[in-house]
C-alpha positions as semicolon CSV with decimal commas, in nm:
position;residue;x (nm);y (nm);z (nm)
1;X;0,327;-0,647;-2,390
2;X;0,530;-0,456;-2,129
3;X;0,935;-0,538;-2,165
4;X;1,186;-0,462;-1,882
5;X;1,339;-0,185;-2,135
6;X;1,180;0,054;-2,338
7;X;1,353;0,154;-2,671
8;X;1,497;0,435;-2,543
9;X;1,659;0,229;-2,283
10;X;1,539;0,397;-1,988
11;X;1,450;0,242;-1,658
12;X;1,164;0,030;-1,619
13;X;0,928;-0,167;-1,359
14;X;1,189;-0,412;-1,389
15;X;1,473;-0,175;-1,304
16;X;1,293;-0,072;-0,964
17;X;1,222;-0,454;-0,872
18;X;1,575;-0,550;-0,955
19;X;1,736;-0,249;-0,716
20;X;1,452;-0,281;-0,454
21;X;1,574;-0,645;-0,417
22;X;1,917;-0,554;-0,356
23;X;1,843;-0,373;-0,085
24;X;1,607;-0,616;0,065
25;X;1,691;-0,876;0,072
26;X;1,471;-1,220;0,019
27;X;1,127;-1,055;0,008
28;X;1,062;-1,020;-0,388
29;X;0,690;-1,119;-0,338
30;X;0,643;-0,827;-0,095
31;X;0,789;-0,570;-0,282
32;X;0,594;-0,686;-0,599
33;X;0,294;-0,611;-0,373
34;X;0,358;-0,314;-0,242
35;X;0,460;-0,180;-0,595
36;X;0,117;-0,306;-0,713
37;X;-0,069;-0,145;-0,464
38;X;0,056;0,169;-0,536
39;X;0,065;0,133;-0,919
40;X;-0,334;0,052;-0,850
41;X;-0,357;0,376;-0,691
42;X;-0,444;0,224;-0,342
43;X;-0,278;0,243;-0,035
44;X;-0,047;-0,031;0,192
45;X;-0,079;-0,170;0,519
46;X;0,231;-0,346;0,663
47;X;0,112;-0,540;0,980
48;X;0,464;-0,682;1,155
49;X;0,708;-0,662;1,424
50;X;0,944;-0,444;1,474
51;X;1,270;-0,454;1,283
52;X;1,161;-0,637;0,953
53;X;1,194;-0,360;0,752
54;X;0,880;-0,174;0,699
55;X;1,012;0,156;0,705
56;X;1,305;0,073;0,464
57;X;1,063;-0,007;0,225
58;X;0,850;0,247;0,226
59;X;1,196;0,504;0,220
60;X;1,346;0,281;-0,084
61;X;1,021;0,274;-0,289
62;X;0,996;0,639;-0,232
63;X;1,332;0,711;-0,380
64;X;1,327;0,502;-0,646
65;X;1,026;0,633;-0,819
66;X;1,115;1,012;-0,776
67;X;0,875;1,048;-0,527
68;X;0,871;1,319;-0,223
69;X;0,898;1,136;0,054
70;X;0,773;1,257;0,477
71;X;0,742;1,026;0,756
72;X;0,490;1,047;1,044
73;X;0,536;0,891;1,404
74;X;0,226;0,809;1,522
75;X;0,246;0,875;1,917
76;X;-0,068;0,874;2,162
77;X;0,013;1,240;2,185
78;X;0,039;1,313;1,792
79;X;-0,259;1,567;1,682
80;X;-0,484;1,598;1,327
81;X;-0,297;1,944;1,279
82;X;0,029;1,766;1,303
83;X;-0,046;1,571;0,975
84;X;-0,270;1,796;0,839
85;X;-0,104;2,162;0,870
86;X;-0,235;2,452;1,088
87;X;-0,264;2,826;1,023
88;X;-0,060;3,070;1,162
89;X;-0,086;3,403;1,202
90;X;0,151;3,619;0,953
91;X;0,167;3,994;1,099
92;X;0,309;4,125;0,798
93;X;-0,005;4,056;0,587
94;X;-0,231;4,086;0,873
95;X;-0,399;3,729;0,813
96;X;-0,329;3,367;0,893
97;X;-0,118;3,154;0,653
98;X;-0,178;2,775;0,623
99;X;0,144;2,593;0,663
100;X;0,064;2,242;0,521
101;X;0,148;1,902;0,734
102;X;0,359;1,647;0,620
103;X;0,034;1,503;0,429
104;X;0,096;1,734;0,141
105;X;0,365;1,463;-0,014
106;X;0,354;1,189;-0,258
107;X;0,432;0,916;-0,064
108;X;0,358;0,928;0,338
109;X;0,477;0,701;0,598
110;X;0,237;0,645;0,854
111;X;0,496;0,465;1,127
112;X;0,348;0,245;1,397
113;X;-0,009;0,414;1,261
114;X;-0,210;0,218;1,584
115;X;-0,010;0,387;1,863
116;X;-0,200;0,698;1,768
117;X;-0,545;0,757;1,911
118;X;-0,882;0,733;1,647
119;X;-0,888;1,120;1,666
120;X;-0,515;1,098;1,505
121;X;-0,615;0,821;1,322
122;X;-0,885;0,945;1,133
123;X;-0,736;1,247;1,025
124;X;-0,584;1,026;0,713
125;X;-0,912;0,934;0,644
126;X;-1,014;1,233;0,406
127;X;-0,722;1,183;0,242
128;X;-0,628;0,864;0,167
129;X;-0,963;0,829;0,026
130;X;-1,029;1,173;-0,149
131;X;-0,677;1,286;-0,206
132;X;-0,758;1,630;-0,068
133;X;-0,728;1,792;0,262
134;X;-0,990;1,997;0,456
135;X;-0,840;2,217;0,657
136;X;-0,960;2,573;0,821
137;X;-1,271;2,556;0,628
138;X;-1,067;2,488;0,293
139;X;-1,023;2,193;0,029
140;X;-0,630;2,151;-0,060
141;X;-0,562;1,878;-0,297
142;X;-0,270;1,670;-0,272
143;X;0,014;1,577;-0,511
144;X;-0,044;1,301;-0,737
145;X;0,043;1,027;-0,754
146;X;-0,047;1,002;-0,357
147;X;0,052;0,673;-0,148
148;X;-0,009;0,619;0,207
149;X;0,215;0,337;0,335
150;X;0,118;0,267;0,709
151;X;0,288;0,003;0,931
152;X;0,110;-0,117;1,238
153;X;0,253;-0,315;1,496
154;X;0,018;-0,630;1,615
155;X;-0,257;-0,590;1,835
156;X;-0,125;-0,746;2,147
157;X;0,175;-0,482;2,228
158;X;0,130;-0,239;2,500
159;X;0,016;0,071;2,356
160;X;-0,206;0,031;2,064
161;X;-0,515;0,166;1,944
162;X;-0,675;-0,086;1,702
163;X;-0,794;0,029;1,335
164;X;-1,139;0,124;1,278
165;X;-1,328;-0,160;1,013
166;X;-1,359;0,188;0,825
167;X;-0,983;0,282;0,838
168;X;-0,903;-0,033;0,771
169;X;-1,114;-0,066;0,443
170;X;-0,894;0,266;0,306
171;X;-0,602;0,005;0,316
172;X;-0,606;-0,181;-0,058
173;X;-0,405;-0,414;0,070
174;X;-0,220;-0,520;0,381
175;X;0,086;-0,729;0,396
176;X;0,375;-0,845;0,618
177;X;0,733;-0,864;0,556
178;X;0,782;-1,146;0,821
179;X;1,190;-1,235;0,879
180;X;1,486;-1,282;0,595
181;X;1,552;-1,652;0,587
182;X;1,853;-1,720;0,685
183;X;2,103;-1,682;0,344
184;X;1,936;-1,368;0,353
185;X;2,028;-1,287;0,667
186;X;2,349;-1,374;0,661
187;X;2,414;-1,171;0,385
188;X;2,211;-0,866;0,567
189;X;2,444;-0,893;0,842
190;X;2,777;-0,870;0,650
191;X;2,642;-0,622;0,384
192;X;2,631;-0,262;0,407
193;X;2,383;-0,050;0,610
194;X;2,085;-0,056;0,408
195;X;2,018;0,337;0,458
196;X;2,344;0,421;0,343
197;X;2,251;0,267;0,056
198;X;1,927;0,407;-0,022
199;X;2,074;0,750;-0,001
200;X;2,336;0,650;-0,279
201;X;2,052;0,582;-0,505
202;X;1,971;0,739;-0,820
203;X;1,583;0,780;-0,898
204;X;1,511;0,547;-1,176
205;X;1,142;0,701;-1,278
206;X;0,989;0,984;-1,216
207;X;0,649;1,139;-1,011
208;X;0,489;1,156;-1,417
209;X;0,638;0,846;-1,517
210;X;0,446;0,644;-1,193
211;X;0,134;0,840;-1,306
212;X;0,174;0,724;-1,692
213;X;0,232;0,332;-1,496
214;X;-0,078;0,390;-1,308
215;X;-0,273;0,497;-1,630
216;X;-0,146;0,186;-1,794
217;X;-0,295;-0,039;-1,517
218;X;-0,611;0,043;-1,552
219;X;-0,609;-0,012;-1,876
220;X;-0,489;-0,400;-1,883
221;X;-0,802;-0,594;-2,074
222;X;-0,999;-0,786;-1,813
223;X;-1,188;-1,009;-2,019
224;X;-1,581;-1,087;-1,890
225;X;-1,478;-1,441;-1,792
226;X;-1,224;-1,268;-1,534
227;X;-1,479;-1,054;-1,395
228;X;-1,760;-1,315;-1,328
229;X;-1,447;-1,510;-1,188
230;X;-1,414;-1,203;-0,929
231;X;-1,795;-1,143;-0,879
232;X;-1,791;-1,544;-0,795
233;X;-1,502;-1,501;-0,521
234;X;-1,644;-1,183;-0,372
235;X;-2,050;-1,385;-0,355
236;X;-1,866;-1,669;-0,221
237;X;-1,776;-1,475;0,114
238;X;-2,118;-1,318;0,126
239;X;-2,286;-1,670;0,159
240;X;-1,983;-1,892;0,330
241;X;-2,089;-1,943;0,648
242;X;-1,693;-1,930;0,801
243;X;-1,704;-1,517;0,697
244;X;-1,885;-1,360;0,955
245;X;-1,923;-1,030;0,681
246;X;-1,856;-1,078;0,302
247;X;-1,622;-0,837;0,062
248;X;-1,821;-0,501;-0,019
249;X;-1,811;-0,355;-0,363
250;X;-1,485;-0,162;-0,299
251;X;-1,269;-0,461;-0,191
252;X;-1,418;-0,627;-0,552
253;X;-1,299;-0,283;-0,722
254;X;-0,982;-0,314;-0,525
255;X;-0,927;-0,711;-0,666
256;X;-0,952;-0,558;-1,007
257;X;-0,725;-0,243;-0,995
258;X;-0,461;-0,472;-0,812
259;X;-0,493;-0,750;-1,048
260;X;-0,434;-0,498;-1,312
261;X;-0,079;-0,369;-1,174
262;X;-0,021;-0,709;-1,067
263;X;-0,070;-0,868;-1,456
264;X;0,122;-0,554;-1,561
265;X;0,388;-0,590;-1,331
266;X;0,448;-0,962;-1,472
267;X;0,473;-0,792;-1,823
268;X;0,085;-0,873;-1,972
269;X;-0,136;-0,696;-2,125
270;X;-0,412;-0,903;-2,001
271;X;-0,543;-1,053;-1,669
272;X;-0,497;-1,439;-1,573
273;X;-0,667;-1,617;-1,311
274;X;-0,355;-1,648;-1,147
275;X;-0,336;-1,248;-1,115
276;X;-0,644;-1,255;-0,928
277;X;-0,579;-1,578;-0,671
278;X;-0,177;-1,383;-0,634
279;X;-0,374;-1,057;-0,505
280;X;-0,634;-1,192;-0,306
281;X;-0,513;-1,251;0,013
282;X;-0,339;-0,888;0,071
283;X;-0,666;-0,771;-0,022
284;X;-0,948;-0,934;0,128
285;X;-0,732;-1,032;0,454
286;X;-0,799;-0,739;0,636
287;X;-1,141;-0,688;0,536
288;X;-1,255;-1,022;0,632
289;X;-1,402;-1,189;0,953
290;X;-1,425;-1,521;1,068
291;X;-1,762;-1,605;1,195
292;X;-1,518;-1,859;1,435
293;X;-1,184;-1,824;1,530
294;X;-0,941;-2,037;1,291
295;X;-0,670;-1,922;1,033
296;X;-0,725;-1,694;0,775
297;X;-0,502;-1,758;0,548
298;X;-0,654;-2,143;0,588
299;X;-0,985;-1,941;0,502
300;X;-0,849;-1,792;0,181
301;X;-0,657;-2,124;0,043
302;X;-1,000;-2,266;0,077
303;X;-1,203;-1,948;-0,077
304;X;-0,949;-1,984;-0,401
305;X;-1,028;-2,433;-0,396
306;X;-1,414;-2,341;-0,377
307;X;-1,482;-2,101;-0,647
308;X;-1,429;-2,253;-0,989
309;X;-1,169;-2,078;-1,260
310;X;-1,398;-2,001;-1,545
């Protein structure tokens, strides 16, 4: 079993929860989620408004785990070489030098990712999904662990280029912040600025202690009754006739590794059903299509009420 200290008494899962929720506030559930998604090694979608907090998060999770940290505006002018790097000619060694993009960090903020065009777009393709980098004819890993947090504004505002089903699919999960309620609120608006108090953080883990977390994830016992409970979900939206297109291989993969964090995150050793039914609609959401128009998350409630807990 995990515990929220280790002997040693250094900081935990727990720890980071507990400070992430002071600093934003009323969201708990979201921030669970987005730690999960990157503790399974995936990468985070955050489909809202503007002014919710997306960026904060993605700034506070980054400083909290001791990870480098870059931010990308996505413009309709913003270039591949601008995220990837570009080479430049050195005249002292007579050859060109590769000057890596912002890409080459831990954790990358992809900001308002669908003002960009596809061109832009797709440059985080390669590496949110091979963690390395071609560039100038030449493979560059990145650092490890690698998260790609991307925030996207909704569809209908002036200016956006929607996602690509196959940039989409990179996404393990996609969630939305949505607005404080109002205690919340209140107590946002006669708090302190929440970047001021980000940058008075300490880290409380470190780049190799999220890689030792991730490591641990995987490793959470699924036991076979689990597994035919996923297999069940993901056949379910193959054959329901309300899913235009059912979950592909990959989003069942990406129920498991999330599961995983998620159970490990609660402090088990061991997946529940409930792990499962708490991932599921961050990570089939976006991958799904109505074959009619209706509500997803209707779609989903009624996904979890058809498929029988082993």
């Amino acid at each position: 079993m995990l515990t929220p200290k280790t002997r040693s008494g250094s900081p935990s899962i727990d720890d980071v929860l507990q400070t992430a929720n002071h600093i934003i506030l009323g969201k708990e559930r979201e921030i669970r989620m987005a730690l999960a998604c990157l503790l399974a090694r995936g990468h985070l979608l955050i489909e809202d408004v503007p002014g919710v907090g997306k960026t904060t998060l993605a700034h506070l999770l980054a400083k909290l785990l001791g990870l480098d940290f870059q931010r990308i505006q996505f413009t309709s002018d913003l270039l591949p070489a601008d995220i990837l790097g570009v080479s430049v000619f050195d005249r002292d060694s007579g050859n060109f030098r590769f000057h890596p993009g912002p890409v080459f960090s831990s954790v990358i903020l992809a900001d308002e990712v669908n003002r960009a065009t596809p061109k832009a777009q797709s440059a985080l393709l390669e590496a949110m999904e091979e963690r390395q980098v071609t560039a100038e004819g030449k493979t560059r890993p990145l650092p490890e662990p690698f998260f790609v947090i991307a925030t996207q504004n909704p569809a209908h505002q002036i200016g956006t280029f929607p996602l690509p089903e196959s940039q989409l699919d990179r996404f393990l999960m996609r969630i939305a912040i949505g607005y404080p309620d109002r205690a919340a609120e209140r107590e946002l608006l006669s708090g302190a600025d929440r970047r001021e108090m980000i940058s008075a953080l300490q880290p409380l883990l470190s780049a190799q202690a999220v890689l030792e977390l991730q490591q641990k994830a995987m490793h959470v016992h699924a036991a076979p009754a689990l597994i035919d409970y996923v297999q069940a979900l993901v056949e379910h939206t193959r054959h329901a006739p309300e899913f235009d297109a059912g979950l592909s291989p990959r989003a069942a993969l990406g129920m498991m590794a999330s599961a995983r964090a998620w159970a490990m995150i609660e402090g088990r050793d061991h997946l529940l059903p409930e792990d499962i039914q708490a991932i599921l609609p961050s990570v089939a959401g976006h991958r799904l299509k109505l074959a009619v128009g209706g509500d997803m998350t209707i779609a989903l409630r009624q996904l979890v009420e058809s498929v029988a807990i082993p």
